[in-house]
Structures are given as C-alpha cells and as structure tokens.
C-alpha positions as CSV (number, residue, x, y, z in Angstrom):
1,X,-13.0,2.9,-13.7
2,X,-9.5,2.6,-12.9
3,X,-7.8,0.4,-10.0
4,X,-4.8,0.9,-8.6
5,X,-2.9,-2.1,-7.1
6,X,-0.5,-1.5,-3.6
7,X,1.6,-4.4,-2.4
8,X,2.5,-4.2,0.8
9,X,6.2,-4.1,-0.1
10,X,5.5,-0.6,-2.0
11,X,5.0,0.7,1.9
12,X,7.6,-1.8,3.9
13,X,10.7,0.0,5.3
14,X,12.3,-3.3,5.5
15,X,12.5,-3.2,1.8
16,X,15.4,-0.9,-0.6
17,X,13.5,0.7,-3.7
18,X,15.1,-2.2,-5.5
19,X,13.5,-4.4,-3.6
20,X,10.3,-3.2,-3.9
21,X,9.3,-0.2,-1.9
22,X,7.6,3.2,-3.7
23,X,7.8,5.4,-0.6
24,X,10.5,7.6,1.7
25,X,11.9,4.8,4.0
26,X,10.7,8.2,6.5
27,X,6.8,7.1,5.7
28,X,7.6,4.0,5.5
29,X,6.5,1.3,8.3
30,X,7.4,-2.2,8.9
31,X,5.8,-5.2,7.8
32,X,2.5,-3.3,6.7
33,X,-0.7,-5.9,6.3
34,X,-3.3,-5.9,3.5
35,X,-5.7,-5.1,6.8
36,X,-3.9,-1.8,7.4
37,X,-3.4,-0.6,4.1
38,X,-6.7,-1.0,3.4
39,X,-8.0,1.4,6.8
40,X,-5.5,4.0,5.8
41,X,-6.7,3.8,1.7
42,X,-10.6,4.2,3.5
43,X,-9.2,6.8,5.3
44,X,-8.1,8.9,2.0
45,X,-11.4,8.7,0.8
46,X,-11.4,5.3,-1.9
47,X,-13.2,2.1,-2.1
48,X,-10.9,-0.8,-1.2
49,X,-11.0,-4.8,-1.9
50,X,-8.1,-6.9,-0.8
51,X,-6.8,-10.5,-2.1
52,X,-5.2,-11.9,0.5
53,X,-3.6,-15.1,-1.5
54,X,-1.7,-13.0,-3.9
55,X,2.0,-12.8,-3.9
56,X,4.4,-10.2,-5.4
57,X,6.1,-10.9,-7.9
58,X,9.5,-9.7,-6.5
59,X,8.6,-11.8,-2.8
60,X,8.0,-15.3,-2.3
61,X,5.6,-15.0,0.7
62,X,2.0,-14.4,-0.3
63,X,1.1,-10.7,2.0
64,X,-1.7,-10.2,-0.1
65,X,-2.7,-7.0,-2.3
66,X,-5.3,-4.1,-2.3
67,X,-7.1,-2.5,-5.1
68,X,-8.4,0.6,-4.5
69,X,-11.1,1.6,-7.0
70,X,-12.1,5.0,-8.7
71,X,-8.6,7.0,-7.8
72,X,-8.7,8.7,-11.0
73,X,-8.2,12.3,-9.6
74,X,-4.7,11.2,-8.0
75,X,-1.3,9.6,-9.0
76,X,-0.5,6.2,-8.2
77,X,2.6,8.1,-6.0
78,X,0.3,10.3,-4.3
79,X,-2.1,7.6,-3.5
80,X,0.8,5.6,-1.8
81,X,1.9,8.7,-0.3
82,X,-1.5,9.7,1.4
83,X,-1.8,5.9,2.5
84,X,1.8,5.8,4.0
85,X,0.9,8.7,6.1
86,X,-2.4,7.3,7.3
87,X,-0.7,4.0,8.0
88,X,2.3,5.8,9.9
89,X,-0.9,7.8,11.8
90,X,-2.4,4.0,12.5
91,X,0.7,3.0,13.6
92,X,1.2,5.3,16.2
C-alpha cells in the first residue's frame, strides 16, 4: 500500500517552486485547505485521511496534510496534477 503525502503548499499559487509548490502556477489556486484537497483527491478516484496539525517543513503555519492511499497506478505529479484541476473545478 503506498501513500502519497500533498501539502497544501505543493498546490498554493502564492508559493515559487522554491518555495514549495509542485504544480503550473496556471493550476495552481490560492491558499488551498486540507478540506479541499481532500474533495478534489475523492474526486480522482482515492481514499483520503487528513492531519490537520501537521506543518511543512519549508512553512511555519501548521495547514495540515492529506494522504491519499492506494495511488499506485499514478505518479506522485500526476496525482497532484489531477487534484489541482479538480480543486481549480471546486474553485470556480
């Protein structure tokens, strides 16, 4: 079983690569929650959790994380991908 972990800084337009974010600032959205990661990551077809006391390593504000379980059949990029375009589709 593997788990993949997205921060909400991996999907935060806010943020420069450096910084943190995975995505195209162009799917990218600002200040994404744990809440609405986890409806887009249902919404590509994966079991979610989410910790909401966690903190990223690169922040100083705990936003929380989401593990999404059993994504073996796709990359960690195409996960975030799929889930940047729900969340952009939540969004709107």
């Amino acid at each position: 079983m593997v788990e993949n972990v997205i921060w909400p800084a991996y999907l935060d337009v806010n943020l420069t690569r450096s910084e943190g974010r995975r995505v195209p600032a162009e799917l990218a959205v600002e200040e994404p929650t744990v809440e609405e990661i986890a409806k887009a990551v249902k919404q590509v077809g994966y079991d979610v959790a989410v910790e909401r006391g966690k903190t990223y390593p690169r922040e100083h504000e705990p936003r929380g994380q989401v593990l999404v379980r059993d994504a073996d059949d796709a990359s960690k990029s195409d996960l975030l991908q799929a889930t940047a375009a729900y969340l952009g589709a939540i969004r709107a």
